[in-house]
N, C-alpha and C positions, 0 to 999 in steps of 0.2 A: 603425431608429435605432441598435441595437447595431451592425452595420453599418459604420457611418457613426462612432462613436466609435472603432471598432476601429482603422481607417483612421487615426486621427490619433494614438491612442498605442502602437502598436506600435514606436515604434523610441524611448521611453520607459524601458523596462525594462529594470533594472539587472543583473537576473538574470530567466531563464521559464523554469520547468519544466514538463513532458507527465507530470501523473501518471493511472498508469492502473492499471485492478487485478479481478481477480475474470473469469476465462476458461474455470474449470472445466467441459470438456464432455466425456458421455460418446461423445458422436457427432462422430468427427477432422472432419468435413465441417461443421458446425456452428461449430467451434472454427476451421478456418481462413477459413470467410465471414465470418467477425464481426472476426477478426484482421487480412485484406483489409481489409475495409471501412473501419475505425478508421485504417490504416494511409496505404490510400489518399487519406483526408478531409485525413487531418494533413499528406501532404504537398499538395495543393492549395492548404492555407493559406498554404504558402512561411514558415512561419514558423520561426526559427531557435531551439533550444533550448538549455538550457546543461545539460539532463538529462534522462531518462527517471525517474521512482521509480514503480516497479511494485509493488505495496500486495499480492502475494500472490494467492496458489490458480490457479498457473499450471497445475496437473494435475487430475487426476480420476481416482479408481480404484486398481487394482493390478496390472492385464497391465503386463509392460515395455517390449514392444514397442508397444502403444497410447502410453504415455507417454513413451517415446522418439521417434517418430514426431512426438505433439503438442509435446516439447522442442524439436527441429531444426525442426519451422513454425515455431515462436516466436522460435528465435533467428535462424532466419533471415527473415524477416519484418520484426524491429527494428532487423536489419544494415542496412537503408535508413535508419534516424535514426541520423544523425551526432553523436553524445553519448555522454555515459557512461552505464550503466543503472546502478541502484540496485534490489535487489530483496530485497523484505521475507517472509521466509517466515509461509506461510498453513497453516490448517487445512487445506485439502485436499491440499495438500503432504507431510501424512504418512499418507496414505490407503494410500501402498502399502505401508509400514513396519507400521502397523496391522495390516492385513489378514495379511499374512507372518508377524507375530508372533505373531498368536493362530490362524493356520491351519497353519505351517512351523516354528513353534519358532526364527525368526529372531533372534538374540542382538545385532543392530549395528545400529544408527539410521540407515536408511538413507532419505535425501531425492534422487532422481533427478534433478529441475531444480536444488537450487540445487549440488547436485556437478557437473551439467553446464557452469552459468554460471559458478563458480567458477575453471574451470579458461580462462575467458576473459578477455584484459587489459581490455576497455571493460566487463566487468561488477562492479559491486562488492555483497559479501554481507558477515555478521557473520562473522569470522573464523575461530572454526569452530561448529559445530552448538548450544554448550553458551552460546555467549554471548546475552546477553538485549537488547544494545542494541550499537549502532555508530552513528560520528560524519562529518562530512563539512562541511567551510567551505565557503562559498558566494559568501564575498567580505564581502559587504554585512551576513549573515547567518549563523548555523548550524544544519543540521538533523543532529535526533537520530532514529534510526532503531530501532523495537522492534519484533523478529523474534520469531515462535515459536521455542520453543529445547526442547535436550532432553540428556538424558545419552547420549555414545556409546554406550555398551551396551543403549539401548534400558528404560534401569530406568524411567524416568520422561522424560514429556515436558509440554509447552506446547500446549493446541489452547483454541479460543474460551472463554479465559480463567481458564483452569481448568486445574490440574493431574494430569495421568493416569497412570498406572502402579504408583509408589511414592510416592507425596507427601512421606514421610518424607526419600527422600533429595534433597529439590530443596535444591539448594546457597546459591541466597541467601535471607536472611532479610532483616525490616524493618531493619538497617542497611545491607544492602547496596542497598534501593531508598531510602532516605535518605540514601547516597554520591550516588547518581546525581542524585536531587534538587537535592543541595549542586553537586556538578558543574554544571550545567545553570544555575542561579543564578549560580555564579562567572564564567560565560560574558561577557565583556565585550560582546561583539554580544545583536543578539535572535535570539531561536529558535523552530525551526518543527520540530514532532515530525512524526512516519512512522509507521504501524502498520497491520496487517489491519485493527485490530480502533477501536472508539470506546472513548474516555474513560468515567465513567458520566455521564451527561447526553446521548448518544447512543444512535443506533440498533445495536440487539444488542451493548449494552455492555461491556469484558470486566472481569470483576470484579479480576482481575491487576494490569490495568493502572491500577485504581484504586488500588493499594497503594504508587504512586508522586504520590499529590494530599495535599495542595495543589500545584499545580504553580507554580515560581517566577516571581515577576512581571514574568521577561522573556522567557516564553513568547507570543510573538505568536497563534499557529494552530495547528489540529491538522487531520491528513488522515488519513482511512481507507476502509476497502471491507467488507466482506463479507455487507451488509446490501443484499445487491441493490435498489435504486429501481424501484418497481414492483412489489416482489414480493411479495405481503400475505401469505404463508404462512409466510416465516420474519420479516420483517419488522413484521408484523402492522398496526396501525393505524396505524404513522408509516412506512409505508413507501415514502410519496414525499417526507419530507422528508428534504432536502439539508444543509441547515444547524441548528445549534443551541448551544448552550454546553456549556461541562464544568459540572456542577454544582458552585454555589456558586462558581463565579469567572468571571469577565467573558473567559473565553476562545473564542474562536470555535473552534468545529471541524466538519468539512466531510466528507460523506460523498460521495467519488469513486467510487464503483462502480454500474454495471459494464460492463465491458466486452463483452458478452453480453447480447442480446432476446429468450433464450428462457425465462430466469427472469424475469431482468428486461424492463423494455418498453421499452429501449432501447438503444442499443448506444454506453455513454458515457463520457467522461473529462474530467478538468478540467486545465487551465492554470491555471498558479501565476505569478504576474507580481511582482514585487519592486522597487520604483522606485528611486529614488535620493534622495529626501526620505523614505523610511522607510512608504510608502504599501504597500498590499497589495491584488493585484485578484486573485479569482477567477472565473476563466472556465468554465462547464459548457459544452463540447460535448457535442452530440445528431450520430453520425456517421451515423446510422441515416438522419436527415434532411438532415443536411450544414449545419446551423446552431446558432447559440449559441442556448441555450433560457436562460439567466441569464445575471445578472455581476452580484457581490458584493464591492464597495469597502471597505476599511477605511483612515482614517487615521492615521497617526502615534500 
């Protein structure tokens, strides 16, 4: 049946996006079968995108030559999707900065993939390291994009939801996530947020990111990863659901991860479809099996 609808509204959509997210593996042979495979599924579909948004924890660890190696699969792997990429930095992304710091005395905030993609024209990140959110039109729509962030010197940084280092010197306070609020509200179109991480009303929530809710009421959707589907150990008892609300407001948000069946039990991403009457469909691909296992409609 799904099938058979797909069939009739794929040349529908006003804007589709491929968002995918959560690849951290410590084993390179693991990390490029699953990055094939996703790869390969998505081009059999023939479907054409207007984006990639990569939701984060594109590494693992702290050799640099392991996470160099897993950089260049990855970007060259997504060099077959003909799009721009988006990519949101994750907790595991500062795995190597961590480790360096408290074992090297490393003094500079150093993130290996997103200074890699950085320096690519079809890839876009938050500007630099310290910023907490970046913007992007979409036509129809606009998405706001929240990256972990950190201070260059490595004083203090951003990982699942929480501030690590020096708390004292993190640079925004509650009116600077009540600028972005007001921002976001001013927004004449509607809006669809980005993040590693879930709203609270989600899986492995990040408390950060609640320091930006109520969110305004022309927040359509929220997308995120790092709560692998499938994975009951960090996930715990909701750890196959997909869907759910921000607490206390009627907002949908969607857990897209992951891209990887060895935490998780399947190897998955979702399609983000945007109509042209203001409609919203969500598509979960299963590439592991090579079919949609849902699709979640919203209207107007």
């Amino acid at each position: 049946m799904l099938e058979q609808i797909a069939n009739r509204r794929e040349e529908k959509a006003a804007v589709r996006l491929w968002v995918i997210t959560d690849l951290q593996q410590k084993i390179p042979e693991r990390a490029e079968y699953c990055m094939t495979k996703a790869v390969e599924d998505f081009t059999a579909l023939g479907l054409k995108v207007d984006a990639v948004c990569y939701l984060g924890d594109s590494v693992e660890g702290n050799d640099a030559d392991f996470i160099r190696t897993m950089t260049d699969m990855r970007i060259r792997l997504l060099s077959r999707v003909q799009a721009p990429k988006y990519y949101v930095v994750g907790n595991h992304d500062y795995e190597y900065f961590r480790y360096h710091q408290k074992n090297s005395g490393l003094n500079k905030l150093i993130l290996p993939f997103y200074e890699a993609v950085k320096a690519l024209p079809d890839w876009h990140v938050q500007d630099t390291v310290t910023d907490f959110c970046f913007t992007e039109d979409f036509g129809p729509f606009q998405a706001w994009f929240f990256p972990d962030h950190g201070d260059p010197s490595g004083m203090w940084h951003t990982t699942n939801g929480e501030i690590w280092g020096d708390p004292s010197g993190y640079i925004y306070d509650e009116a600077a996530f009540a600028a972005v609020r007001e921002a976001i509200g001013a927004c004449p179109k509607p809006v669809l947020t980005f993040s590693h991480y879930a709203f609270p009303g989600g899986n492995r929530e990040s408390p950060l990111l609640g320091r930006f809710l109520p969110l305004p009421g022309n927040v359509r959707m929220h997308f995120y990863g790092h709560a692998h589907v499938g994975d009951s150990y960090w996930a715990g008892k909701d750890c196959y659901r997909k869907i759910s609300a921000i607490d206390n407001q009627p907002i949908i948000q969607v857990n897209c991860s992951s891209l990887e069946n060895f935490r998780g039990n399947a190897i998955r991403s979702v399609f983000l479809e945007y109509y042209e009457g203001g409609e919203i469909a969500v598509l979960f691909r299963n590439h592991t099996l090579g079919r949609w296992d849902e699709w979640f409609f919203q209207a107007l």
